[in-house]
N, C-alpha and C positions, 0 to 999 in steps of 0.2 A: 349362630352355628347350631342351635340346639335345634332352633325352626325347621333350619334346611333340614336337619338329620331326624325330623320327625314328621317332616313332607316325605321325603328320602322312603321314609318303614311304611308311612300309610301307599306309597304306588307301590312299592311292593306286595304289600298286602294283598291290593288293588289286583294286582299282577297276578300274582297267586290266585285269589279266588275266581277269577277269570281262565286260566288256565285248566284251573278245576275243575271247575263246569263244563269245559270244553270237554276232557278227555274223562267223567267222572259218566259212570253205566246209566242211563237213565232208569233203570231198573231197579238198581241199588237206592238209585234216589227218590223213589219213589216209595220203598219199602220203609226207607230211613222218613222220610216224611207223615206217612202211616203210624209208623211208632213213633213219633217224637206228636202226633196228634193224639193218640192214646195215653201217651206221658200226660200230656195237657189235660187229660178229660177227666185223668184220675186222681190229678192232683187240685183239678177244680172239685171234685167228686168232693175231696178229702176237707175242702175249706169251706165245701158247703154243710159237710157234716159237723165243723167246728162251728158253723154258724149258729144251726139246728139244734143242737146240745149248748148252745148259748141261751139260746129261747127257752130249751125245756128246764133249764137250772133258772131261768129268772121265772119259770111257770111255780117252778117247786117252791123255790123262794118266798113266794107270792102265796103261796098256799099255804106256808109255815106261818108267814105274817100274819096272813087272816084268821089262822084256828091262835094265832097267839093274840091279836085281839079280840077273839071271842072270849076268850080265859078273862083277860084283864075286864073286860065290861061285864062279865060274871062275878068278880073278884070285887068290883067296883060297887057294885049293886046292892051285893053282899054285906059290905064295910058298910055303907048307907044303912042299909038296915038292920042291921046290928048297933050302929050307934043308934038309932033312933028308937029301937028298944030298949036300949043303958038308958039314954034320955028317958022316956017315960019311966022305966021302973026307978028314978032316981038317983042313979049311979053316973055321977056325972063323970068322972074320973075315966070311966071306961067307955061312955059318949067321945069325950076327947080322945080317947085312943083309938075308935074304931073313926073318927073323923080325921084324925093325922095321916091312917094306914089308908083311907080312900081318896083324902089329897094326893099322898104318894103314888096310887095305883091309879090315879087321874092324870100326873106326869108321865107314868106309864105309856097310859093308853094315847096320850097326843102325840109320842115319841112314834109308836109303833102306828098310828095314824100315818104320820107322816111316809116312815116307808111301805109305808102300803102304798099311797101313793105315788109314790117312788118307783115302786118295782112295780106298780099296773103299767106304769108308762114306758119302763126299760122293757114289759114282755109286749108291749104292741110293738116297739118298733122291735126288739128280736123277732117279734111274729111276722112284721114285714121285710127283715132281710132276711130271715126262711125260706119266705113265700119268694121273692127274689132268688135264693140261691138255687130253689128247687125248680125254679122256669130256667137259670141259665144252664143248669144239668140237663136240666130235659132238651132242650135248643140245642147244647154242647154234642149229647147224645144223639141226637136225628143229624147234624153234620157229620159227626163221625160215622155213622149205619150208611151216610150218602157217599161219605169218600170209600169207604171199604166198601160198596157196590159198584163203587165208577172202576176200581181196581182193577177190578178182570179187562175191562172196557179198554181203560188206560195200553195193560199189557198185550190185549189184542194190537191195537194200533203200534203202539213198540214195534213189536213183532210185521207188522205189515211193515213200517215203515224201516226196518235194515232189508229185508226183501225187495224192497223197491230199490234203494240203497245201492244192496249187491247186483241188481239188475243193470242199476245204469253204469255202476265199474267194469260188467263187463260188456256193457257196449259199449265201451267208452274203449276199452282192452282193444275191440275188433276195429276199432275205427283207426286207431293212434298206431305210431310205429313202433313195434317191439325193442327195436333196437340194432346195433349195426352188424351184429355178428348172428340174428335170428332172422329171419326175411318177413314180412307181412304174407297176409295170407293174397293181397293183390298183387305184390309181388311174386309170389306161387303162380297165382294162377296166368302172369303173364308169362313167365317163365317157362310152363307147358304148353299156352296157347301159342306160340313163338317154336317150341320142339314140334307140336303138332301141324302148322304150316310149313317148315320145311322136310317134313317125311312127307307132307304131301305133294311141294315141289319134285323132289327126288326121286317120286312114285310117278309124275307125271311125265317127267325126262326121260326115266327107264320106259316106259310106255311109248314114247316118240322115236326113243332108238331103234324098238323092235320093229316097230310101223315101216321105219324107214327101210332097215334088212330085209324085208318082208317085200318091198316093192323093188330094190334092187336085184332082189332073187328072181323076182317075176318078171323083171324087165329082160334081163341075162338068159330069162327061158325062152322068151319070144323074142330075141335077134336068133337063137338056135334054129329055132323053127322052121323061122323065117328063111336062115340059108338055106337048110337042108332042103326047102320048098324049090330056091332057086338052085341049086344043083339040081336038083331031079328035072326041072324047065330046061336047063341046059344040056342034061343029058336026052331028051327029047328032042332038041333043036339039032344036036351035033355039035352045039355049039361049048361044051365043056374042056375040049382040048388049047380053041384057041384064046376063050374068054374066060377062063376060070380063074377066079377071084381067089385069091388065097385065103386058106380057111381061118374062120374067126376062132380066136382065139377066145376060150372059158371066161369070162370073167370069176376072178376068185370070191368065192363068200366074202363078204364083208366078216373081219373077226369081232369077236367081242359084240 
């Protein structure tokens, strides 16, 4: 049970930080990346300086050692020959004393012998993890000077790339259908190309009607003519009283 319910927390997680990503600004993340890179450099800064002051405390050390064995092989020297003047002047008493206190300063000096060598050896290697900490600062330092220049870089491209972004959402807008209660704009535009063939039907009908009134009127003037021609031949002839045609009748305008 405890397995499942700790498979269970890690896809969530999972989920989570995935989701995150997804919908998290890349701008933010970038800046937050910037600063958690500077966190780093300052805090390597910081453990390369605890390095460096490691080194110079075993420099110092070292330095104390050595004026502290100079003391003692002075001290030593001394005792030596001081005894060895009680000895001739025949004071043996104070031979052995000044030979007890050069013994003693001869334990001294192999003790403090020893840390000398000691701490030569603890300030070479602090000397070389100095020299180490002081390259990985510097190294630390030229990646950070390269990210905080690529910066601008970076936000350039950001910036191009929701431009392009919003570009293609809205040709994507002009392609796809709005919806059922908005029309498309192809829908528009058949919609008036559709109005504007039938006003031009409409237009070409009203045009054929006049045509036609037009010829019917002219036709209606020449049967007139035309009688009045054959009356007047028949009054000529004589012949109107017994052949006359009864007269034609107007044809009326066509209405409308």
């Amino acid at each position: 049970m405890f397995k499942l319910f700790k498979k269970w927390w890690k896809y969530l997680g999972a989920k989570f930080n995935s989701d995150f990503d997804k919908n998290a600004d890349p701008a933010v993340q970038l800046e937050q990346a910037l600063r958690e890179a500077q966190d780093q450099h300052r805090r390597l800064k910081e453990q390369a300086a605890n390095v460096i002051a490691g080194q110079k405390q075993a420099e110092l050390r070292l330095n104390a050692k050595m004026t502290e064995l100079e003391k003692l092989n002075a001290t030593a020297r001394q005792a030596l020959i001081m005894a060895a003047d009680a000895d001739k002047g025949g004071d043996a008493a104070k031979a052995t004393q000044y030979n007890t206190a050069a013994e003693g300063i001869a334990n001294q000096l192999i003790q403090v012998e020893r840390d000398v060598e000691g701490l030569k050896a603890m300030v070479i290697d602090s000397t070389q993890a100095a020299d180490q900490a002081k390259a990985a600062v510097q190294q630390n330092g030229r990646l950070l000077q390269q990210k905080l220049s690529e910066k601008q870089k970076l936000l350039s491209q950001l910036d191009q790339a929701k431009m392009q972004e919003q570009m293609n959402s809205a040709m994507a807008q002009l392609q796809e259908t709005v919806g059922d209660d908005v029309p498309t704009l192809n829908e528009v535009q058949q919609k008036i190309e559709a109005r504007y063939a039938k006003a031009k039907a409409h237009s070409e009908l009203a045009g054929v009607s006049v045509e036609s009134s037009i010829l019917e009127i002219e036709h209606a003037t020449a049967n007139v003519e035309a009688q009045s021609r054959l009356s007047q031949l028949r009054s000529e002839l004589g012949l109107e009283s017994a052949t006359a045609a009864p007269a034609v009748e107007q044809p009326k305008p066509a209405e409308g």
